[in-house]
C-alpha positions in Angstrom: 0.0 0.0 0.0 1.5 3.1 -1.2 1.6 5.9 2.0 0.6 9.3 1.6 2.9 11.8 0.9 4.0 14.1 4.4 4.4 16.5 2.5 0.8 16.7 1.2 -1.2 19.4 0.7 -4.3 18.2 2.0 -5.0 14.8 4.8 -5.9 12.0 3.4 -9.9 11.5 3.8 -11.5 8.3 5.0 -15.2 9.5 5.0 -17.8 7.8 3.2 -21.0 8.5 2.5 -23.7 9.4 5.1 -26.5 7.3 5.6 -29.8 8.3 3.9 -32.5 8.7 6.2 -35.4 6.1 4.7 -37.5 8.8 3.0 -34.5 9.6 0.9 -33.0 8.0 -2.1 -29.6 6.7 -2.0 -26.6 8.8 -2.5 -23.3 7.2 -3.4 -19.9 8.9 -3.1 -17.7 8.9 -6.3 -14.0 8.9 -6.0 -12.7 11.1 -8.6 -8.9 9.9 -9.7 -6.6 12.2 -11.5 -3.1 10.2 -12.0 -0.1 13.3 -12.6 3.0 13.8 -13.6 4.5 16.3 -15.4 0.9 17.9 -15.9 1.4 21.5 -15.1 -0.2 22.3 -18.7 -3.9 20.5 -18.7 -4.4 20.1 -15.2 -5.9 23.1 -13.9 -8.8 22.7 -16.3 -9.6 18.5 -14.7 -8.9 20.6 -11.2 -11.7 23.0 -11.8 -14.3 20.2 -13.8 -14.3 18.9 -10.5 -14.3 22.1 -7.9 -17.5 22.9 -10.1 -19.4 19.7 -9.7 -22.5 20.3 -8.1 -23.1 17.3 -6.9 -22.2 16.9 -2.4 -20.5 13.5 -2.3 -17.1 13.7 -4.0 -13.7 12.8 -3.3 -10.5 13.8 -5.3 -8.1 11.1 -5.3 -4.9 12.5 -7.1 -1.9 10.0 -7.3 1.1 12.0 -8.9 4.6 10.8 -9.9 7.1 13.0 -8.2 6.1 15.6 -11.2 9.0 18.0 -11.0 7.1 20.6 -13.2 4.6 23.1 -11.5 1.7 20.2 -10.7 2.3 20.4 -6.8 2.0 24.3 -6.8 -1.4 24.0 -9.0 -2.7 21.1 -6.6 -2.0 22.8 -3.5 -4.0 26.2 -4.7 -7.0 23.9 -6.0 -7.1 22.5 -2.0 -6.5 25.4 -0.5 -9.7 27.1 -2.5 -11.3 23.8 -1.3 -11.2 24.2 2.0 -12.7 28.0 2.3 -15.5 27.2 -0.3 -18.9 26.7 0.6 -19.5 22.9 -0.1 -15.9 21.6 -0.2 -15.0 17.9 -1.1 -12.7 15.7 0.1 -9.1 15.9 -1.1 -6.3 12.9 -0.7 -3.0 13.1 -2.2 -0.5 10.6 -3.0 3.2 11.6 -4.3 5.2 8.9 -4.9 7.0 7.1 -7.7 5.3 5.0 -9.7 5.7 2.1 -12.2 3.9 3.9 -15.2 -0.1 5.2 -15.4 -1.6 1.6 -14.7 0.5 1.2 -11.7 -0.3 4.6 -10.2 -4.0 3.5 -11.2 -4.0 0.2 -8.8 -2.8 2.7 -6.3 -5.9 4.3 -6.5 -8.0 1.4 -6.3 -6.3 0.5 -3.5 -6.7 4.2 -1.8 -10.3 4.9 -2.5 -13.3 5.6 0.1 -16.0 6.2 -2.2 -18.1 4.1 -3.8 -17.4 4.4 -7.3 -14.3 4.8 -9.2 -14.1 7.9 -11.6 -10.6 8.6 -13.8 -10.8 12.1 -15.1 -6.7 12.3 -15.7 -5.2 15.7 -16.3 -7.0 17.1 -19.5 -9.6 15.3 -19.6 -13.4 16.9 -17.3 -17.0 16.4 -16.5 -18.9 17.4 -19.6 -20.9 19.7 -17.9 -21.3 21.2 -13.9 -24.0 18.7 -13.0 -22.9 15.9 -14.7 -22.7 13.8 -11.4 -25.6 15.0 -10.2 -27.4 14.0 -13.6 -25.9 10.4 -13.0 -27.5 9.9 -9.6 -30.9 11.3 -10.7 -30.9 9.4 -13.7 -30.5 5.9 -11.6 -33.0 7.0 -9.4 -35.8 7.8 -11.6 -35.7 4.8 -13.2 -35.0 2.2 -10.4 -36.8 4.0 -7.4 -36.0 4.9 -4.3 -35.9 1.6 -3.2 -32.3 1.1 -4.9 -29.7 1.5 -1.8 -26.0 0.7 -1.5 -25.8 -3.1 -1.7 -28.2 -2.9 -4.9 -27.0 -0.1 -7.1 -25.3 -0.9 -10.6 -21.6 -2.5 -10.7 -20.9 0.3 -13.8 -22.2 3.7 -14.7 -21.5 4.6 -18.2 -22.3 7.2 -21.0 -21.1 9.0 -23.7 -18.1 11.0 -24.4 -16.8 14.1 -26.6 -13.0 15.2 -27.6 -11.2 17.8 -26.9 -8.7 19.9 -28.1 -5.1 20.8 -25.6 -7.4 24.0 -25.0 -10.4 21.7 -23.8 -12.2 23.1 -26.7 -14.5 20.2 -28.7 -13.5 18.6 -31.5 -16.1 15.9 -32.2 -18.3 13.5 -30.8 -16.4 10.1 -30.3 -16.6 8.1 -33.3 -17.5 4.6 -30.4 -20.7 5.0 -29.1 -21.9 3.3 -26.3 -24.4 0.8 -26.9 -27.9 1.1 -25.5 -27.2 -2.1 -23.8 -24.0 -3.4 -22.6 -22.1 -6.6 -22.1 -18.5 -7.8 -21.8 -19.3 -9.2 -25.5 -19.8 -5.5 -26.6 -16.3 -5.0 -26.6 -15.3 -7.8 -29.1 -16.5 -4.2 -31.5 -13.8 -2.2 -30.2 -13.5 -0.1 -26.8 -16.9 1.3 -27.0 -17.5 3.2 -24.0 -14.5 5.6 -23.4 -12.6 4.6 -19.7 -12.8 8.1 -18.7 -16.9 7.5 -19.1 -16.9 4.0 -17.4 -17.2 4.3 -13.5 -17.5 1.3 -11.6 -18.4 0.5 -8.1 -15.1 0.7 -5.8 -16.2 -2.6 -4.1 -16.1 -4.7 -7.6 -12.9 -2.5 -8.9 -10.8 -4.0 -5.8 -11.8 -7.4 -7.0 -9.3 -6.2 -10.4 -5.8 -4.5 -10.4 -5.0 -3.2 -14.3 -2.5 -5.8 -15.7 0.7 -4.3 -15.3 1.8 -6.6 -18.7 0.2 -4.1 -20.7 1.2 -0.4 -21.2 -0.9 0.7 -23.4 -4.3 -1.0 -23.5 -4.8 -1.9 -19.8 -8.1 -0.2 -19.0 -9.1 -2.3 -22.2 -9.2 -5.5 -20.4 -9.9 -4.3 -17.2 -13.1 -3.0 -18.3 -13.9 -6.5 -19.5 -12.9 -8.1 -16.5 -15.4 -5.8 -14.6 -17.9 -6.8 -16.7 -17.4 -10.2 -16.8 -17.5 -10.4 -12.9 -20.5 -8.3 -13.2 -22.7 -10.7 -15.1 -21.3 -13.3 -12.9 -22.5 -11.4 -10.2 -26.2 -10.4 -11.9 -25.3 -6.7 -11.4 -26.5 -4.2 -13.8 -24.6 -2.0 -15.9 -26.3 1.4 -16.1 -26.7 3.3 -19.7 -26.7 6.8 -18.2 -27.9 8.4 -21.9 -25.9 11.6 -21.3 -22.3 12.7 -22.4 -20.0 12.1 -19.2 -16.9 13.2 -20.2 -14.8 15.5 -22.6 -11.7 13.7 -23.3 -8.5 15.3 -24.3 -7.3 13.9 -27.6 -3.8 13.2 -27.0 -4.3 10.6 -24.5 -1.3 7.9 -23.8 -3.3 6.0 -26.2 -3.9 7.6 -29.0 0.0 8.7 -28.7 1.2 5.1 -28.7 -1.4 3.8 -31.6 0.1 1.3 -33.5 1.2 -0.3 -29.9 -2.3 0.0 -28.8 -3.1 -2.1 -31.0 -1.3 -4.9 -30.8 -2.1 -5.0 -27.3 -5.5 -4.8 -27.8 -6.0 -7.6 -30.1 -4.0 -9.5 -27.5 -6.4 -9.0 -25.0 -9.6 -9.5 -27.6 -7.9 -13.4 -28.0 -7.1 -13.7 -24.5 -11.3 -13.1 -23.8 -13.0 -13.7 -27.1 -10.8 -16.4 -28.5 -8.4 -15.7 -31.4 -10.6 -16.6 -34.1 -13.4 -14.6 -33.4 -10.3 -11.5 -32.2 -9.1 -12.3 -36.4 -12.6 -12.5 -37.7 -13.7 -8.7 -36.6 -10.7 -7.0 -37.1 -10.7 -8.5 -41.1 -13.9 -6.9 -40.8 -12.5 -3.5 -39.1 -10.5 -3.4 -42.3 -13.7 -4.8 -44.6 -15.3 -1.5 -43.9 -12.4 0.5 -43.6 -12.2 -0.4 -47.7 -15.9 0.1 -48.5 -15.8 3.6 -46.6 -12.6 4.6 -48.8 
């Protein structure tokens, strides 16, 4: 278990969510993660998505790298604004090294209190000031107030837009996220973005990211959630609303080609190599007829 920094500029939190009283719905807590290093030029923007949210129940997990640019200066102004606004959330900070993003990922895992998983990495930001707030209103109007801790969904998910190094949009992302979805569903390709995939913190310890791959990781972790998910009967919630605007320029789409590879490494390791072969002759099937 990694240990929190001394150094840090805020405690490290260990409250959960209050108890409802029975006339009220449910609220869960989410745990925000931002994983840093070096980020001094997109962060501010993921730092205020959050500050903005209007939703009550939030904690920011950041997990940073030893960044040796201005990160540190930029996180300790976002807590110290935290703590004199009206409805502040909770803050924990690890600063450590780290083995690379997945590793600094498992950390978080490990670390959180809420109860579901959120990774909004430097860049990337809510889509909009309410968007957690949405979530948890849209799960309730459809499954009641009757829907409490033990029963809500194993994974939230929605859409997702790109953005530019500015955090202005580019376009909608091409992957849309099916109206219902399955482990299967990603034999098609990664269709619901990470950043727009949260997951209960209970079922996420179940599932470190597999520190084999470097590029591709949240790939096959997402399937592994929902794998253990259906297992489990647990629902997968469609949220219908655009979660997250993603910046472009992601480790990912940096390291494509590598990407991949890994990726259809995983897609035989789940869906068997035959069927991994059979859609990606048909990924370049319609590439053709679209040219």
């Amino acid at each position: 278990m990694p240990e929190v920094d001394p150094a840090s500029p805020v405690p490290p939190s260990s409250t959960k969510t209050q108890s409802n009283t029975l006339d009220e719905p449910y609220q869960p807590k989410f745990t925000v993660v931002t994983v840093t290093y070096n980020a001094e030029q997109t962060l501010e923007r993921t730092l205020q998505s959050v500050a903005s949210q209007t939703y009550p129940h939030i904690e920011h997990l950041i997990v940073d790298g030893l960044s040796g640019d201005g990160t540190l200066a930029l996180i300790q102004e976002y807590a110290e604004d935290n703590s004199v606004c009206d409805h502040p959330h909770d803050i924990q900070f690890i600063r450590e090294p780290d083995n690379g993003l997945y590793d600094a990922m498992n950390k978080a895992i490990d670390n959180a209190n809420g109860d579901y998983l959120v990774f909004l990495n430097a860049g990337d930001k809510f889509h909009s000031y309410d968007t957690l707030e949405r979530i948890v209103e849209g799960v309730t109007s459809v499954h009641g107030k009757e829907f409490d801790e033990e029963t809500w969904p194993a994974v939230l998910y929605g859409e997702t837009d790109i953005v530019d190094d500015k955090g202005e949009f580019l376009r909608h992302r091409r992957l849309q996220a099916p109206e219902v979805l399955s482990w299967r569903s990603f034999l098609s390709g990664m269709l619901v973005c990470h950043q727009s995939f949260y997951v209960r913190t209970d079922m996420a310890r179940k599932f470190h990211y597999n520190l084999r791959y470097r590029f591709s990781g949240d790939f096959d972790w997402c399937i592994r959630i929902m794998k253990e998910a259906q297992q489990q009967r647990m629902p997968l919630f469609n949220t219908r609303l655009i979660l997250t605007d993603y910046l472009a320029e992601g480790m990912t789409t940096k390291n494509h080609r590598k990407s991949l590879f890994e990726r259809f490494r995983i897609m035989c390791r789940h869906y068997g190599c035959l069927a991994a072969i059979g859609q990606h002759l048909w990924f370049v099937l319609r590439l053709a007829v679209k040219k």
